[in-house]
Backbone of each chain as nested JSON, in Angstrom:
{
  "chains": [
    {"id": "A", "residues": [
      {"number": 1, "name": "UNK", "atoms": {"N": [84.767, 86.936, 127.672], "CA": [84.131, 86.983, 126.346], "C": [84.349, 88.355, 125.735]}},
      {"number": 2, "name": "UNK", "atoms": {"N": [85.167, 88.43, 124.903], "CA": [85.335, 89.792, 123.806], "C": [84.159, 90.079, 123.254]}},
      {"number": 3, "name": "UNK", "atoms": {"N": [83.303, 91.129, 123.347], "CA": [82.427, 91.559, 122.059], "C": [82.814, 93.06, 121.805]}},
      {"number": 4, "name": "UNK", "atoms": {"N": [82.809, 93.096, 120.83], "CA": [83.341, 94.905, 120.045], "C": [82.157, 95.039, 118.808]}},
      {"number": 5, "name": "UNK", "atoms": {"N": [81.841, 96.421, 118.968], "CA": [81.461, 97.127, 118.153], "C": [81.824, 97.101, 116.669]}},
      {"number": 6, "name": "UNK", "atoms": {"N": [81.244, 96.985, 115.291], "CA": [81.419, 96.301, 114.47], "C": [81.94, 97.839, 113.565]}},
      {"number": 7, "name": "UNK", "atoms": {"N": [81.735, 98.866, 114.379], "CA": [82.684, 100.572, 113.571], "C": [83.68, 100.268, 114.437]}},
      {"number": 8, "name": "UNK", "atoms": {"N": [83.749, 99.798, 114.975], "CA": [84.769, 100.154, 115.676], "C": [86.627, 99.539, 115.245]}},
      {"number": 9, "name": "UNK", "atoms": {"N": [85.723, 98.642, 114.451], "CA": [86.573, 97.166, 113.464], "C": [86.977, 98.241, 112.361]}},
      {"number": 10, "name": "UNK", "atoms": {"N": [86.417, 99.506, 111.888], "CA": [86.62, 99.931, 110.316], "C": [88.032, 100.499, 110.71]}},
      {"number": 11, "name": "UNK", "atoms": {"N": [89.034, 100.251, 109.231], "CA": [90.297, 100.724, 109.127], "C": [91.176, 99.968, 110.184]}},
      {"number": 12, "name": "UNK", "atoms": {"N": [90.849, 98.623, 110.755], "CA": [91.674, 98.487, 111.499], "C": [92.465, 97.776, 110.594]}},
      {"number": 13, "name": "UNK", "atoms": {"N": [94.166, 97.212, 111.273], "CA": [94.913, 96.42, 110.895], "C": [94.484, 94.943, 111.155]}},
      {"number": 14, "name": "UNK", "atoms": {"N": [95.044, 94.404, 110.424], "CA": [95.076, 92.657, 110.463], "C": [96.601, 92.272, 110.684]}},
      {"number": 15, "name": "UNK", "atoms": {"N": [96.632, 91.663, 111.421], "CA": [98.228, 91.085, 111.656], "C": [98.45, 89.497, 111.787]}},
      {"number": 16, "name": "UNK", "atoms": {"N": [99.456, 88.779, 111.073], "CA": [99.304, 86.981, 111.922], "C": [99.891, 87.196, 112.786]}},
      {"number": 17, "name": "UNK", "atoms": {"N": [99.751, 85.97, 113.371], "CA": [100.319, 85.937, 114.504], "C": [101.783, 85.631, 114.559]}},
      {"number": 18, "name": "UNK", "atoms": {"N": [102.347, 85.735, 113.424], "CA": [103.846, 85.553, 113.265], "C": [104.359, 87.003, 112.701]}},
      {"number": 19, "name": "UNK", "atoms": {"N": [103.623, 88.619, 113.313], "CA": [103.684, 89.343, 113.481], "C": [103.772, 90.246, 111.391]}},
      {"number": 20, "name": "UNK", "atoms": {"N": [103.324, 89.516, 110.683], "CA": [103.538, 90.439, 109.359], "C": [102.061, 91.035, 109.067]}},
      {"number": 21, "name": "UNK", "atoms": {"N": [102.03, 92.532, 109.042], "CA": [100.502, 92.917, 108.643], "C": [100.363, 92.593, 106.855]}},
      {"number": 22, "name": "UNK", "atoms": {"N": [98.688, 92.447, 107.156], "CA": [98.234, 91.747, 105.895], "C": [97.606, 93.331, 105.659]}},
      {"number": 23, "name": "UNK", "atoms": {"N": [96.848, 93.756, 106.407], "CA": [96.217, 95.001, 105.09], "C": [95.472, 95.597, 106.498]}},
      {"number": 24, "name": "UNK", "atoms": {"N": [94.396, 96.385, 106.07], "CA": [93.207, 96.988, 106.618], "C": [91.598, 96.477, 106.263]}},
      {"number": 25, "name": "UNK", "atoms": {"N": [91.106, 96.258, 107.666], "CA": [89.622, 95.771, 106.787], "C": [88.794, 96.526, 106.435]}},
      {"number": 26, "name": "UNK", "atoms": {"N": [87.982, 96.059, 105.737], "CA": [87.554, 96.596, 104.559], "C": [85.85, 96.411, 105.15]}},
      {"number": 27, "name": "UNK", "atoms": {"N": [85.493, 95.364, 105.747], "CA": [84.244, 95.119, 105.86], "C": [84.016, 93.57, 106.37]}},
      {"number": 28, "name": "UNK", "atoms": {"N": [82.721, 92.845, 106.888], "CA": [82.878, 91.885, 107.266], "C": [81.697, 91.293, 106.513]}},
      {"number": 29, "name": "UNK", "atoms": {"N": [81.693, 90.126, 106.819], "CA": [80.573, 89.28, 105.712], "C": [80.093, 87.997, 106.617]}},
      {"number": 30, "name": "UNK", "atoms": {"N": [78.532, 88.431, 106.666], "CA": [77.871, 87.806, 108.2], "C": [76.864, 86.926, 107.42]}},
      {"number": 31, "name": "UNK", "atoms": {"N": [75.906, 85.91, 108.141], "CA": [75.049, 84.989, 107.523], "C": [74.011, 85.897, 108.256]}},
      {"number": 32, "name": "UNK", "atoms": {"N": [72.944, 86.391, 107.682], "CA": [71.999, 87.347, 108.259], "C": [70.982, 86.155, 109.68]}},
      {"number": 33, "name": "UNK", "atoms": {"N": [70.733, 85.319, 108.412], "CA": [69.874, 84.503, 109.295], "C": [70.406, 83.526, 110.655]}},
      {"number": 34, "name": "UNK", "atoms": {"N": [71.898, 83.264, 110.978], "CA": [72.52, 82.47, 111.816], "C": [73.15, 82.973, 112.982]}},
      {"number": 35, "name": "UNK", "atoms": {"N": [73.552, 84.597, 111.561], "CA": [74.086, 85.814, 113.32], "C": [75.681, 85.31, 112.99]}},
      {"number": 36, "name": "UNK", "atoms": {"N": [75.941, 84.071, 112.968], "CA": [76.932, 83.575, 112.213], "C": [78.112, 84.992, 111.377]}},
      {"number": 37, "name": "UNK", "atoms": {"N": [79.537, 85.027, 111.981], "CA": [80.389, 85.799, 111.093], "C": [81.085, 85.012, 110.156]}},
      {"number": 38, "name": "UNK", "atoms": {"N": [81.855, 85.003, 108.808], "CA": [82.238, 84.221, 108.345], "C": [83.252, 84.72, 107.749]}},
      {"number": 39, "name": "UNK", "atoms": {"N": [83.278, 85.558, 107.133], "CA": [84.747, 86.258, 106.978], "C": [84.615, 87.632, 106.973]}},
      {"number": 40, "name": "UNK", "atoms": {"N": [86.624, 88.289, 107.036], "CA": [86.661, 89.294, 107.4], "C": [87.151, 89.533, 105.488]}},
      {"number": 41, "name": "UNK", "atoms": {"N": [87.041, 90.543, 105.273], "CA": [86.876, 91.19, 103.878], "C": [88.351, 92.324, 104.493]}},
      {"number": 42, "name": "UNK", "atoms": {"N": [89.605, 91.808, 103.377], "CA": [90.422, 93.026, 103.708], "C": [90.947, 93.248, 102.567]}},
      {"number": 43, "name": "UNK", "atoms": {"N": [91.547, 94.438, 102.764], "CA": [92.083, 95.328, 101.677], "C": [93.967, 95.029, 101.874]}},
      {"number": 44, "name": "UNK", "atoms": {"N": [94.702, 94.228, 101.329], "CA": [95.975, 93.895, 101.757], "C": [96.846, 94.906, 101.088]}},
      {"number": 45, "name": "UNK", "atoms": {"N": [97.58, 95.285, 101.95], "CA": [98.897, 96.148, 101.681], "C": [99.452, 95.911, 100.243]}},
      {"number": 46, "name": "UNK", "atoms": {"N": [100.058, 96.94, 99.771], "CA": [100.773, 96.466, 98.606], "C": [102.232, 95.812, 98.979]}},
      {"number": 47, "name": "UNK", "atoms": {"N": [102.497, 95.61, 99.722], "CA": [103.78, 95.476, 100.009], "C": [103.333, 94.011, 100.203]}},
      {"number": 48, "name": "UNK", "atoms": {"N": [102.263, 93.638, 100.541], "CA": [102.02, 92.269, 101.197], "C": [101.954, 90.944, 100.013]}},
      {"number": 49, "name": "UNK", "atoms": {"N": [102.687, 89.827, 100.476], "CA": [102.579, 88.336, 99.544], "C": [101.179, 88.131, 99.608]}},
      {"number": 50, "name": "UNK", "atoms": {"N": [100.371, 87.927, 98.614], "CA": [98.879, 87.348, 98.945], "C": [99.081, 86.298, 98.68]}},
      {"number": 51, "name": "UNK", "atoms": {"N": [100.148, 85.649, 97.771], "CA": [100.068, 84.173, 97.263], "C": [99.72, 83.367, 98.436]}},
      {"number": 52, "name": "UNK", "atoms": {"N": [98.675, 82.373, 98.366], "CA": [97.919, 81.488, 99.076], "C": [96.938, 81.855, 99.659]}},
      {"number": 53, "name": "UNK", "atoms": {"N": [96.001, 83.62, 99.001], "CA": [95.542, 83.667, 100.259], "C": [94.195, 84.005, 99.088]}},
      {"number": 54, "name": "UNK", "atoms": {"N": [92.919, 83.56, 100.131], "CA": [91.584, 83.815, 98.752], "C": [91.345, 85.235, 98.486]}},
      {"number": 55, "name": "UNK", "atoms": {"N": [91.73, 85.621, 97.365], "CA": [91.297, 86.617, 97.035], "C": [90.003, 86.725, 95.611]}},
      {"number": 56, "name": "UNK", "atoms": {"N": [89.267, 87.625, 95.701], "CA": [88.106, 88.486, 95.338], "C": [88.368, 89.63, 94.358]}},
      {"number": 57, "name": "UNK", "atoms": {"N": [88.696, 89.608, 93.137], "CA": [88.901, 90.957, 93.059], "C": [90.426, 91.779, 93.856]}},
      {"number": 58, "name": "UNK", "atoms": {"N": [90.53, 92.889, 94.034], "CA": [91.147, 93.24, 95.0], "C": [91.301, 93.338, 96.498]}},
      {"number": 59, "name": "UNK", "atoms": {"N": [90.414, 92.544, 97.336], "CA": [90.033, 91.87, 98.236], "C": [90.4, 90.77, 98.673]}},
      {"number": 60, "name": "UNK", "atoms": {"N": [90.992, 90.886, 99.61], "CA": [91.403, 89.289, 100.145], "C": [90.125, 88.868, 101.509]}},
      {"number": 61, "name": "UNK", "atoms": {"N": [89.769, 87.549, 101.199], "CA": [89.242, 87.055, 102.238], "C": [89.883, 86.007, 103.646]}},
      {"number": 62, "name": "UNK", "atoms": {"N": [89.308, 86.416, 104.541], "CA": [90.165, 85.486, 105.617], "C": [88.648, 84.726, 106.59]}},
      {"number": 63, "name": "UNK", "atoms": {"N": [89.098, 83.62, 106.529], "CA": [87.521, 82.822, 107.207], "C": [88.05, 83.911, 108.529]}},
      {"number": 64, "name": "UNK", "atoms": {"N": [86.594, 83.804, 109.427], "CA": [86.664, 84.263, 110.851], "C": [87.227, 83.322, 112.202]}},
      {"number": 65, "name": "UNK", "atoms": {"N": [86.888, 82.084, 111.658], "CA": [87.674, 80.913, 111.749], "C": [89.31, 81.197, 112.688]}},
      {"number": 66, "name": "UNK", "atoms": {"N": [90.055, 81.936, 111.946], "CA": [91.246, 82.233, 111.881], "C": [91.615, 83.269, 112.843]}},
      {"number": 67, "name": "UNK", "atoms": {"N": [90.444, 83.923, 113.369], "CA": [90.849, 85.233, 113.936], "C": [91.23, 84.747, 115.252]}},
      {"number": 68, "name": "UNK", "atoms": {"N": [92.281, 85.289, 116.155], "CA": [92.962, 84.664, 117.523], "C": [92.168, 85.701, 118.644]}},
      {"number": 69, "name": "UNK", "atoms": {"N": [92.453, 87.246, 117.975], "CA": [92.016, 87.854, 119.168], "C": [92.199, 89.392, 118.616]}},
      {"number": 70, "name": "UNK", "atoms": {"N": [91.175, 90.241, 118.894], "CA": [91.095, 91.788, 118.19], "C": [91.271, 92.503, 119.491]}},
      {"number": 71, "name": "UNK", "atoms": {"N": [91.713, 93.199, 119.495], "CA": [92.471, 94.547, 120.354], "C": [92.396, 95.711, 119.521]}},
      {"number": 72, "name": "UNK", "atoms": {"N": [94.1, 96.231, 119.627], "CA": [94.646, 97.326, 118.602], "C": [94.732, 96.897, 117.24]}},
      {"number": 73, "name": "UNK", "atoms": {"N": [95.236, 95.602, 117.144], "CA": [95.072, 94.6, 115.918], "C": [94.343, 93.805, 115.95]}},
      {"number": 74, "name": "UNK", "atoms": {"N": [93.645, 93.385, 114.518], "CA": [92.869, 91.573, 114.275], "C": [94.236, 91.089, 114.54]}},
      {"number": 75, "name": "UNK", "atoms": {"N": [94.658, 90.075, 114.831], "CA": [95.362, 89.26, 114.848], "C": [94.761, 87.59, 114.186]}},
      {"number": 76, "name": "UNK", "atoms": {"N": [95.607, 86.673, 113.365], "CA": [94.929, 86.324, 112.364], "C": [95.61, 84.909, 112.515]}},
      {"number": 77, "name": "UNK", "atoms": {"N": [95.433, 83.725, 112.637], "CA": [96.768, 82.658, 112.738], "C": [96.984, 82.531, 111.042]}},
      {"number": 78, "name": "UNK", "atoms": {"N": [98.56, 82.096, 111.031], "CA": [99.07, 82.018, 109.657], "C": [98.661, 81.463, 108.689]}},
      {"number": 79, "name": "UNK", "atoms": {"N": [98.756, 80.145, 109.259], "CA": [97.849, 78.961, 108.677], "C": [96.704, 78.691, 108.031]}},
      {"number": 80, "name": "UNK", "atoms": {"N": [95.729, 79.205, 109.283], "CA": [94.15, 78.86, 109.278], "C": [93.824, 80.232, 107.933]}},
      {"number": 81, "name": "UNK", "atoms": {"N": [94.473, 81.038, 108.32], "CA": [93.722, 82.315, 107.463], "C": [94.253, 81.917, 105.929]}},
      {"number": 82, "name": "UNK", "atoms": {"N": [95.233, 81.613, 105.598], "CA": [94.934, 80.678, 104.288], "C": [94.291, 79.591, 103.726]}},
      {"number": 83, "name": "UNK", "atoms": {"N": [93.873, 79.55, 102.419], "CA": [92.593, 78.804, 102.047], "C": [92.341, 79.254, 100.449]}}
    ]},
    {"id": "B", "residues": [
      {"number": 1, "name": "UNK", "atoms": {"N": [71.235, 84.029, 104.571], "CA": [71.939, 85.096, 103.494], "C": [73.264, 85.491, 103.832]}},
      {"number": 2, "name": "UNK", "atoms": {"N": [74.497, 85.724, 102.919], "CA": [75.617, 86.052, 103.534], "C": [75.505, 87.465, 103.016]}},
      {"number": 3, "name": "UNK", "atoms": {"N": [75.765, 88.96, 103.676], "CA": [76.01, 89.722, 103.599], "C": [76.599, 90.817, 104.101]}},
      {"number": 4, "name": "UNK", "atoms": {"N": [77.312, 92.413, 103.805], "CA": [78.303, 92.549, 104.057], "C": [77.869, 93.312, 105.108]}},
      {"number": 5, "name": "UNK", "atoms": {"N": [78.645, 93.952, 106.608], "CA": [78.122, 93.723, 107.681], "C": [77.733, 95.352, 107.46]}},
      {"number": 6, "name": "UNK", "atoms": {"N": [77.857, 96.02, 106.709], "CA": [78.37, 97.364, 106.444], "C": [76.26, 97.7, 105.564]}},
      {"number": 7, "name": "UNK", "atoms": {"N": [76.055, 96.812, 105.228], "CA": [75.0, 96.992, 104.496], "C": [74.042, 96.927, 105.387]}},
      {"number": 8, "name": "UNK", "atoms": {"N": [73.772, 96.624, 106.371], "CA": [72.787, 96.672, 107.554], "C": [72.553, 98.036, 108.531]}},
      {"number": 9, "name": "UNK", "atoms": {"N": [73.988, 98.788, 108.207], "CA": [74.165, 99.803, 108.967], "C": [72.929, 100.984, 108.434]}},
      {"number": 10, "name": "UNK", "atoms": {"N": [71.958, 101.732, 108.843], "CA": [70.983, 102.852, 108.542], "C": [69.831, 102.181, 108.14]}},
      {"number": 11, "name": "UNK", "atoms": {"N": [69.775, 100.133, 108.783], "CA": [68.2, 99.62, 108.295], "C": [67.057, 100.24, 109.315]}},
      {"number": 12, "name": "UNK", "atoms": {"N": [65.987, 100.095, 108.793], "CA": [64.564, 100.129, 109.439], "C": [64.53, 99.181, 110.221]}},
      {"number": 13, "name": "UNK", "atoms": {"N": [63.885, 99.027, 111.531], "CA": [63.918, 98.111, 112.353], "C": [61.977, 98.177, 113.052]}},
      {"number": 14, "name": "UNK", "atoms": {"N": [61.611, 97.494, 112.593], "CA": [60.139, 97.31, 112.722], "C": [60.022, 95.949, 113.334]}},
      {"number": 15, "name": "UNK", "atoms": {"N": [58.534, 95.662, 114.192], "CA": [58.225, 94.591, 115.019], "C": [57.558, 94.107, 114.489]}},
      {"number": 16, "name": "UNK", "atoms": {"N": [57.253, 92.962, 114.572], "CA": [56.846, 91.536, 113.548], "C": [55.037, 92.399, 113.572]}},
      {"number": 17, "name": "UNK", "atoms": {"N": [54.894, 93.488, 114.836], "CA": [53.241, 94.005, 114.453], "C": [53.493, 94.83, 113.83]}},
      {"number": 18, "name": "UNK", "atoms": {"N": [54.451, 95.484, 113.014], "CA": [54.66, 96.207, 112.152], "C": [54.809, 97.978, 112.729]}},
      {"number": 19, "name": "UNK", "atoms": {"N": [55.261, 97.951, 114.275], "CA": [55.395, 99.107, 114.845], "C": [56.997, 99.737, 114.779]}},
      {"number": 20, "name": "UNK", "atoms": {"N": [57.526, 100.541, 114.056], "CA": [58.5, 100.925, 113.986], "C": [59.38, 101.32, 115.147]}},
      {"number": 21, "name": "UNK", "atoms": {"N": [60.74, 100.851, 115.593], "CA": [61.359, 100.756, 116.588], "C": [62.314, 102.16, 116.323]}},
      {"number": 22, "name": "UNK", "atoms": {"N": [63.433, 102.01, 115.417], "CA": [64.509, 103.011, 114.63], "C": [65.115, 102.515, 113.832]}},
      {"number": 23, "name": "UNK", "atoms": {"N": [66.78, 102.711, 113.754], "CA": [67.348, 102.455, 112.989], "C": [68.586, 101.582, 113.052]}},
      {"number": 24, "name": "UNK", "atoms": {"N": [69.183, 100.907, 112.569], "CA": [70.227, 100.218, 112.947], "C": [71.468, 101.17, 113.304]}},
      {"number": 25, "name": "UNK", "atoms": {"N": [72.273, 101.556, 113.729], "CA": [73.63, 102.137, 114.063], "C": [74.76, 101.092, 114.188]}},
      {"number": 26, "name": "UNK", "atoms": {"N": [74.87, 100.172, 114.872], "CA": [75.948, 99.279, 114.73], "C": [75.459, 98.15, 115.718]}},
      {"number": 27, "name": "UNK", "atoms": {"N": [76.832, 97.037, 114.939], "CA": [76.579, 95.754, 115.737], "C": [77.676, 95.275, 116.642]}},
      {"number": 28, "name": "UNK", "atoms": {"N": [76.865, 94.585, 117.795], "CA": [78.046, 94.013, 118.474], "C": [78.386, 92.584, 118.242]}},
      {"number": 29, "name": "UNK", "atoms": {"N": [79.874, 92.713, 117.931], "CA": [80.122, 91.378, 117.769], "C": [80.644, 89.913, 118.75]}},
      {"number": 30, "name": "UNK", "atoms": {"N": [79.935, 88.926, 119.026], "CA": [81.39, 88.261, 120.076], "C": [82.279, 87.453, 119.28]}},
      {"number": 31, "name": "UNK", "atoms": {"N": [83.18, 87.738, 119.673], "CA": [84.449, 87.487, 118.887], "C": [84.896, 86.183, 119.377]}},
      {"number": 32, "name": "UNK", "atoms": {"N": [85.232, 85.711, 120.702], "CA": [85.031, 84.174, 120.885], "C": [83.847, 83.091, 120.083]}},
      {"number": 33, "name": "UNK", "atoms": {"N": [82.378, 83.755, 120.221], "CA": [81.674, 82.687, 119.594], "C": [81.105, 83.074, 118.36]}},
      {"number": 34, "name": "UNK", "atoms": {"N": [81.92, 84.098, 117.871], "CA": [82.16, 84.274, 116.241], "C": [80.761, 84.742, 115.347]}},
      {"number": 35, "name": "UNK", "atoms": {"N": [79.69, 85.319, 116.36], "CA": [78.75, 85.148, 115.468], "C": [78.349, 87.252, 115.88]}},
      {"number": 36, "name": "UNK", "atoms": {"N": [76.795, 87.373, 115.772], "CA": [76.655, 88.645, 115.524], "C": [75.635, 88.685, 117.395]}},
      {"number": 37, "name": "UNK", "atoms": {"N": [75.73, 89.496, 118.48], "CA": [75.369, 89.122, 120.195], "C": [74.186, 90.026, 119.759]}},
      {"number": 38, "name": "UNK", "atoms": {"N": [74.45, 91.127, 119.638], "CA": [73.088, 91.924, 118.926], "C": [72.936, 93.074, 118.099]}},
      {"number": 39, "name": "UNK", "atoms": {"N": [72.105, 93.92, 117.911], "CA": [72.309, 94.618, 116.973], "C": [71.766, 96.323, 117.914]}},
      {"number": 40, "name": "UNK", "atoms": {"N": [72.696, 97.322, 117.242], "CA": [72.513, 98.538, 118.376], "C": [71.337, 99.464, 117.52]}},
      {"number": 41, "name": "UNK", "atoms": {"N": [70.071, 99.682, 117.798], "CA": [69.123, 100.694, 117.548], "C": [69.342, 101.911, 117.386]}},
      {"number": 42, "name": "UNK", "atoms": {"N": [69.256, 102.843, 116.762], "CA": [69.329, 104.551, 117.642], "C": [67.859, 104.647, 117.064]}},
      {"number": 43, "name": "UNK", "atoms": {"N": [68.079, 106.457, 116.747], "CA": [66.866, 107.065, 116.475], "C": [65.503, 106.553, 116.883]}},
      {"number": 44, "name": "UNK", "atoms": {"N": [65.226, 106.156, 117.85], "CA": [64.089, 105.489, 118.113], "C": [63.077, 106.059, 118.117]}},
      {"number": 45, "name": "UNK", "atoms": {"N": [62.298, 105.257, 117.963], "CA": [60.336, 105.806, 118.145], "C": [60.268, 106.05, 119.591]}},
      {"number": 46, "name": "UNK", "atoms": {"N": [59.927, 107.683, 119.308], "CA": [59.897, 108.139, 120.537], "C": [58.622, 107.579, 121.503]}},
      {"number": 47, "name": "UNK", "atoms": {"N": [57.262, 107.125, 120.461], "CA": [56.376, 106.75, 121.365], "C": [56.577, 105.245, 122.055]}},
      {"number": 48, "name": "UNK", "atoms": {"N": [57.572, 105.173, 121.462], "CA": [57.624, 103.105, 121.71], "C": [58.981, 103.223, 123.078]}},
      {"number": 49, "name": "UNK", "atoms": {"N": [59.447, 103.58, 122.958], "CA": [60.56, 104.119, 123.95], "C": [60.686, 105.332, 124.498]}},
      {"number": 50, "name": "UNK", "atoms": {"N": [60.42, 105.662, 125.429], "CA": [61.176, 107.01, 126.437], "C": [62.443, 107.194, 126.028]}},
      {"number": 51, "name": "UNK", "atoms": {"N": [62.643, 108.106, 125.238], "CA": [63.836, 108.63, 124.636], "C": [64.893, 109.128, 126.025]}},
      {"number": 52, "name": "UNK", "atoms": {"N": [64.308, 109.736, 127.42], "CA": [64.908, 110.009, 128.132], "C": [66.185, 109.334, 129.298]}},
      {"number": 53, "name": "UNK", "atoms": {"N": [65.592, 108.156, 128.573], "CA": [65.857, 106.933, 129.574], "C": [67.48, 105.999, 128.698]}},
      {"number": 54, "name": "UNK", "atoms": {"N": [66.694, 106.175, 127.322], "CA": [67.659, 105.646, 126.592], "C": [68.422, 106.525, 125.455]}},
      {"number": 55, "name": "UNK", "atoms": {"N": [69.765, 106.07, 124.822], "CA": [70.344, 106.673, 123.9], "C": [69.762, 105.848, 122.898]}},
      {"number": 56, "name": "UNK", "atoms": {"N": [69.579, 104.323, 123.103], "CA": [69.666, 103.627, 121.879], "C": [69.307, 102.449, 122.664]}},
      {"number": 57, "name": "UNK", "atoms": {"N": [68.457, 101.324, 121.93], "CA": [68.224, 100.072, 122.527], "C": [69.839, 99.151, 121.816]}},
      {"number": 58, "name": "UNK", "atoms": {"N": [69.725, 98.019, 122.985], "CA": [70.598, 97.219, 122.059], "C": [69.63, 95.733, 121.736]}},
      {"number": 59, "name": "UNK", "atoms": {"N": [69.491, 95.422, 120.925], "CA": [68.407, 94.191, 120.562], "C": [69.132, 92.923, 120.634]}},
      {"number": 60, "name": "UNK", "atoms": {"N": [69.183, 92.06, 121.29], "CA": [69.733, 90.702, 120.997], "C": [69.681, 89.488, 119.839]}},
      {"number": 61, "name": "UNK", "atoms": {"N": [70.457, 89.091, 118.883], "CA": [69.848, 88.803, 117.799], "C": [69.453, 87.338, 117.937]}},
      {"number": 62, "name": "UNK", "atoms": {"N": [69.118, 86.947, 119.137], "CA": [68.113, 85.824, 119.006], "C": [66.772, 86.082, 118.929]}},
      {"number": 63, "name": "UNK", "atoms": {"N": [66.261, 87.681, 119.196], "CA": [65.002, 88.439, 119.024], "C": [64.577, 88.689, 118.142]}},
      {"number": 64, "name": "UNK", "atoms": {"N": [65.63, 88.714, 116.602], "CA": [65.586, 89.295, 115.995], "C": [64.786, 88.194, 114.448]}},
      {"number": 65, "name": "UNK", "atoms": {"N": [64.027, 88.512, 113.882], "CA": [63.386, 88.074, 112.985], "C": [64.189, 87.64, 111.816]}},
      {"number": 66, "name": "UNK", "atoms": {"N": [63.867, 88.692, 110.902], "CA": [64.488, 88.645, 109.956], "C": [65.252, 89.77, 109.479]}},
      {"number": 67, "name": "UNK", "atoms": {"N": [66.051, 89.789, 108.789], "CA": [67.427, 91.316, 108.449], "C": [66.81, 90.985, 106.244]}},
      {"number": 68, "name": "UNK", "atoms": {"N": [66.707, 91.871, 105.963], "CA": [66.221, 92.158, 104.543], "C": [66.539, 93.598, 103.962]}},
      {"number": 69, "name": "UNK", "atoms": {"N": [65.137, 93.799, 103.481], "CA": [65.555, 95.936, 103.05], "C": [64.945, 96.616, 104.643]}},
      {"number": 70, "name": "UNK", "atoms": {"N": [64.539, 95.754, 105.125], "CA": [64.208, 95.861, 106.895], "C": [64.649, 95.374, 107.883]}},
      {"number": 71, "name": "UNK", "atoms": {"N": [64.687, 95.433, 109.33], "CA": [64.756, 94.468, 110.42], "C": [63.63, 94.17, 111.27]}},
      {"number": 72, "name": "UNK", "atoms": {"N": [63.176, 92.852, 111.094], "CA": [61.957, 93.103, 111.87], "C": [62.556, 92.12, 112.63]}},
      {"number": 73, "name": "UNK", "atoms": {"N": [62.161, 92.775, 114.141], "CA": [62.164, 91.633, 115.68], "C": [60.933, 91.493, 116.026]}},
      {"number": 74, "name": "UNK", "atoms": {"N": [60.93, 90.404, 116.785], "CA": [59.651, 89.76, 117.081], "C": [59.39, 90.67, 118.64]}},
      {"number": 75, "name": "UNK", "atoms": {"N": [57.493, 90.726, 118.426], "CA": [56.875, 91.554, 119.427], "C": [57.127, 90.831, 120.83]}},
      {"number": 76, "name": "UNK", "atoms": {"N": [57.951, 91.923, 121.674], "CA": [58.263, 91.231, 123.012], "C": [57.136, 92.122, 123.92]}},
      {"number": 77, "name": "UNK", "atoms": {"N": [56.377, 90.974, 124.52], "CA": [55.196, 92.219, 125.507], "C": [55.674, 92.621, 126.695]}},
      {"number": 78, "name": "UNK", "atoms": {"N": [55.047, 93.748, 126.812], "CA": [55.627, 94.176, 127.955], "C": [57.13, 94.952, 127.375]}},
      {"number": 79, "name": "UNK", "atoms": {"N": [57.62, 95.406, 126.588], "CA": [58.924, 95.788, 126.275], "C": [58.857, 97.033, 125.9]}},
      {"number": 80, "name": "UNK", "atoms": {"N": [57.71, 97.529, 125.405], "CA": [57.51, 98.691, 124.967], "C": [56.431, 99.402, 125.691]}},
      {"number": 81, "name": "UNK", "atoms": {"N": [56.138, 100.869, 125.857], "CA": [55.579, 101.429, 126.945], "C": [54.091, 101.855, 126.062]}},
      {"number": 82, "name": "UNK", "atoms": {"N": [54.016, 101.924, 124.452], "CA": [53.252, 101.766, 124.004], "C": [51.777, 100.429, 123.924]}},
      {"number": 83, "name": "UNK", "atoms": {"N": [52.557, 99.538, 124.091], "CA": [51.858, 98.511, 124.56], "C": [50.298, 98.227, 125.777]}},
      {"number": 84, "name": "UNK", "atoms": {"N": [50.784, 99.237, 126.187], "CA": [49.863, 99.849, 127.443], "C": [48.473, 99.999, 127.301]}},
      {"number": 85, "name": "UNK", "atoms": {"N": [48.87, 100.912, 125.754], "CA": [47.217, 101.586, 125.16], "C": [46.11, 100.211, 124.64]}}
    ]}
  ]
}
């Protein structure tokens, strides 16, 4: 069972798993009352395609749904994290 | 409530008897079951905790009440050394 520290997440990278980074996060967005995470709030590269992906403002959102596994990187599946 | 995880960080953390615990510092997350495992205390009330013993409680957030412009967890007896009096 992975659990990490939620500073420890700031400035990290996001990557899919078909290895292209999406950005740095920015912050996460929790259901207070469920404990429940629901998405990760990132800040995407300029270099990066957002087409297909929900964005906010300058913010892209990715359900938590999507996340495979956090290390050195979020790692993110391709698929699921679009929406 | 959905909110951002960043906004919880420096809350008040008080017990449903209204005895002040500290402050929020950070959360742990589990990342397999996607939700929030608990939430890390510092600055604590020195009378409610032996500061010597601990750096920081970690609270489990099934303990945990409600998250607002506060955090209040519910009074666990026996958990605090104040309790005594």
């Amino acid at each position: 069972m992975t659990r990490i520290l939620a500073r420890q997440l700031s400035k990290k990278k996001i990557m899919t798993n078909d290895g292209k980074v999406i950005g740095t996060l920015k912050n996460i967005m929790v259901d207070d009352e469920t404990g429940q995470v629901i998405d990760l709030i990132i800040h995407p590269d300029s270099s990066f395609d957002t087409s297909g992906y929900r964005l906010e403002g300058d913010k892209l959102y990715i359900n938590f749904d999507a996340v495979k596994d956090i290390k050195d990187y979020i790692v993110v599946d391709r698929y699921l994290s679009k929406k | 409530m959905r909110k951002q995880i960043t906004e919880m960080f420096g809350l008040n953390v008080y017990t449903e008897k209204s005895i002040f615990v500290g402050e929020v510092e950070d959360i742990v997350i589990d990342v397999d079951g996607k939700k929030i495992e608990s939430v890390v205390v510092g600055k604590l009330n020195p009378e409610l905790v032996d500061i010597k013993n601990y750096k920081g409680l970690k609270i489990p957030f099934r303990i945990i009440g409600s998250i607002g412009d506060i955090v209040i967890i519910r009074h666990l007896p026996g958990a605090f050394k104040s309790e005594e009096m």
